[in-house]
C-alpha positions in Angstrom: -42.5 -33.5 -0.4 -44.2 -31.7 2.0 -41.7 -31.3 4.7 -41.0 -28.6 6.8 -37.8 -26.7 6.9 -37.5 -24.2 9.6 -33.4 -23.9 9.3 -34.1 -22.2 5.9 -35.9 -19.1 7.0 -32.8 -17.9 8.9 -30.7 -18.4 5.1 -29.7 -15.0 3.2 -28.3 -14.1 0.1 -24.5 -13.8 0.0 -23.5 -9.9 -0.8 -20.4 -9.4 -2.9 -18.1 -7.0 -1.7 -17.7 -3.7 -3.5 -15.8 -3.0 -6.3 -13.0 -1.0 -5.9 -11.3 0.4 -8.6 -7.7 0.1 -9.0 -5.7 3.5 -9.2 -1.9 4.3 -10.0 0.2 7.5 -8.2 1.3 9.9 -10.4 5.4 8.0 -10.2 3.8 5.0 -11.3 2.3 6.6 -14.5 5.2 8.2 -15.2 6.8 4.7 -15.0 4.5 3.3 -17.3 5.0 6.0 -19.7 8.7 5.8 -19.9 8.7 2.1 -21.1 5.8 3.6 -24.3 7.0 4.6 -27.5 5.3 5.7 -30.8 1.4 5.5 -31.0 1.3 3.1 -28.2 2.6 6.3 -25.8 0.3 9.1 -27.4 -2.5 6.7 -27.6 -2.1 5.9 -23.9 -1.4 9.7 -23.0 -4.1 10.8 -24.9 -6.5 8.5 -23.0 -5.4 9.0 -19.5 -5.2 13.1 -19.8 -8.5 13.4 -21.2 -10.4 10.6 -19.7 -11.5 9.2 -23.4 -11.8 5.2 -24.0 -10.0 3.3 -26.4 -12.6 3.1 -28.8 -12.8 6.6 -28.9 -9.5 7.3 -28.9 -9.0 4.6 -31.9 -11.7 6.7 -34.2 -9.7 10.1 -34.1 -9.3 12.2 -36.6 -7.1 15.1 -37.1 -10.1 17.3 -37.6 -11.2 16.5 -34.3 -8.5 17.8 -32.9 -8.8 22.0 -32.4 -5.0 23.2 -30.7 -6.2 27.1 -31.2 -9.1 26.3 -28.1 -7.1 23.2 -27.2 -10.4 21.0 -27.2 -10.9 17.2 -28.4 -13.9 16.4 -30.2 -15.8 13.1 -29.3 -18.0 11.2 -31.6 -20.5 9.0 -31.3 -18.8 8.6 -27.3 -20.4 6.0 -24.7 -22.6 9.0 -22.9 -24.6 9.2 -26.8 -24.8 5.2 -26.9 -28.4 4.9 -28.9 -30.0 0.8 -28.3 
């Protein structure tokens, strides 16, 4: 077309704001907990005291669980992702 379009040059990309994450107080976990029951509850405890994900959580096994050093064993976790 061949026309010039100076009102362009002065265009920018739009930015998107920064994620923030959303984080409950300590009451409001409590709160949550309360209303849990069964393997719902430990699931959910399990997850939020240790930090692990869902799908690690979900592939537990008794045997990863040591209560003489009190330590959780994580396999095949997201930090060892391979691909």
């Amino acid at each position: 077309m061949q026309i010039e379009l100076p009102w362009l040059d002065e265009l920018h990309r739009p930015t998107r704001a920064p994620r923030r994450p959303t984080v409950l107080t300590a009451n409001e976990v409590a709160s949550v907990f309360e209303h849990m029951c069964g393997v719902h509850a430990l699931m959910a405890k399990l997850m939020y005291g240790t930090g692990m994900r869902l799908m690690e959580c979900m592939t537990l096994r008794i045997k990863d669980v040591d209560f003489e050093r009190r330590e959780i064993t994580i396999r095949h976790g997201k930090g060892a992702k391979i691909g």
